[in-house]
Short mmCIF file of the C-alpha atoms (twelve columns), coordinates in Angstrom:
data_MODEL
# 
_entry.id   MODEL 
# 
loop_
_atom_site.group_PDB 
_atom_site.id 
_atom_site.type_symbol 
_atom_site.label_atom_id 
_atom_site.label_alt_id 
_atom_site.label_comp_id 
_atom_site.label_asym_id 
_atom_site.label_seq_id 
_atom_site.Cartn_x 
_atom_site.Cartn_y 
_atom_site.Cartn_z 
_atom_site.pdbx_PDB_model_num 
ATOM 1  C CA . UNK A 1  34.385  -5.815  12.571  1 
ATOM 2  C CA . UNK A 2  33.508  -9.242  14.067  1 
ATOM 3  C CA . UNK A 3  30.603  -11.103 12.341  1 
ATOM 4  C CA . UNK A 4  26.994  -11.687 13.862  1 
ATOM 5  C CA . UNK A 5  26.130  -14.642 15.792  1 
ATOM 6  C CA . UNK A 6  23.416  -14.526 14.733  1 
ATOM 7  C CA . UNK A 7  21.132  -13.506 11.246  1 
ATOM 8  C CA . UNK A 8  18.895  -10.794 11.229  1 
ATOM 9  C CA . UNK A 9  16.037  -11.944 10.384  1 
ATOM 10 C CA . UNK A 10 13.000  -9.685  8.605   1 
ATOM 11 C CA . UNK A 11 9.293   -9.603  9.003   1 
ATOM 12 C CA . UNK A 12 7.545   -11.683 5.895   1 
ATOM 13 C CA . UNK A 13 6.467   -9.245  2.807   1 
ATOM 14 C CA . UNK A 14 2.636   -9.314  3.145   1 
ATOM 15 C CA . UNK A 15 0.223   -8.205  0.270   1 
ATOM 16 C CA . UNK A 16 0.232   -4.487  0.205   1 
ATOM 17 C CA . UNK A 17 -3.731  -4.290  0.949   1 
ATOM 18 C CA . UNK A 18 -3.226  -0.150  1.695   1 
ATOM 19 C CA . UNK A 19 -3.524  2.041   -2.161  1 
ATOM 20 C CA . UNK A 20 -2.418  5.821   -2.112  1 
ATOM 21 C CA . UNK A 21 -3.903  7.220   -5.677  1 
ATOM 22 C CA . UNK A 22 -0.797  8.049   -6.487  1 
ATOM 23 C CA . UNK A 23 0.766   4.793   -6.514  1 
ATOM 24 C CA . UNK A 24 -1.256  3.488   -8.695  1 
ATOM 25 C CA . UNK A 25 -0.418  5.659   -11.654 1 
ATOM 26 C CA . UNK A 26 2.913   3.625   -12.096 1 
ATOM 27 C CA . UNK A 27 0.980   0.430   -12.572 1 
ATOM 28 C CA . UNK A 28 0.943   -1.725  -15.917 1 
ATOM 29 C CA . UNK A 29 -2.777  -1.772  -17.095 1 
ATOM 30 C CA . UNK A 30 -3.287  -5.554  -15.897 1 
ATOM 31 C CA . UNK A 31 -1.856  -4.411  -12.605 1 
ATOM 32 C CA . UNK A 32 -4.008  -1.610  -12.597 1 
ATOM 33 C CA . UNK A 33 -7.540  -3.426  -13.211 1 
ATOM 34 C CA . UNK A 34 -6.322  -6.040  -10.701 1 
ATOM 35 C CA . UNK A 35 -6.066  -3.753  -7.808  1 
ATOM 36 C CA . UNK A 36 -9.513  -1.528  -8.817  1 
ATOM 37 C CA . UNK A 37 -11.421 -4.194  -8.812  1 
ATOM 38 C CA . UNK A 38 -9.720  -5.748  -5.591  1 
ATOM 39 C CA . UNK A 39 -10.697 -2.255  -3.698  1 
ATOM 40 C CA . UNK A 40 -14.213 -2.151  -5.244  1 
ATOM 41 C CA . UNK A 41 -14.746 -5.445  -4.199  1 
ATOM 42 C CA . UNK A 42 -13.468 -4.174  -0.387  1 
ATOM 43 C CA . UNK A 43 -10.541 -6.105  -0.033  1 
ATOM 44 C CA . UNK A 44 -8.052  -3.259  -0.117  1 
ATOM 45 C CA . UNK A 45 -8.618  -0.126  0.697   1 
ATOM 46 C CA . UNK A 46 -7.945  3.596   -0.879  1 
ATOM 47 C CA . UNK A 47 -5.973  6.348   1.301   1 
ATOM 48 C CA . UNK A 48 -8.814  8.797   1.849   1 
ATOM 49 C CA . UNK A 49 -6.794  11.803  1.063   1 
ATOM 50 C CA . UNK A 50 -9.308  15.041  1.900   1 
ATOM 51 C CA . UNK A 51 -8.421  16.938  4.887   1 
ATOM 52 C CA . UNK A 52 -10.656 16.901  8.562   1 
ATOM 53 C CA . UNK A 53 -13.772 18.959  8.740   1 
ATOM 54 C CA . UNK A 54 -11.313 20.854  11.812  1 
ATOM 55 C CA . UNK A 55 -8.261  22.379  8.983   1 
ATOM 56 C CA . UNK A 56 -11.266 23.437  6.623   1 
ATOM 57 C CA . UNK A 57 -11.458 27.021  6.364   1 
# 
């Protein structure tokens, strides 16, 4: 298989600014506080995970 011409190249790793609750289980306490306090303090946000006023029964 010949080689590229080229490299690829990839889209920069940006802060991850976007918290399921989930995903922060795994964290190490310090990592943990960090992020709380970044999303009570509005700069990232937390997945608002309860379903539309439409799929309530």
């Amino acid at each position: 298989m010949p080689k590229r011409k080229e490299a690829i190249q990839y889209a920069q790793k940006g802060d991850k600014d976007l918290w399921h609750p989930y995903g922060l289980q795994g964290l190490s306490t310090e990592k943990f506080a960090s992020v709380v306090n970044r999303i009570l303090g509005g700069r990232f946000v937390l997945l608002d995970l309860r379903w539309p006023q439409s799929f309530r029964q």
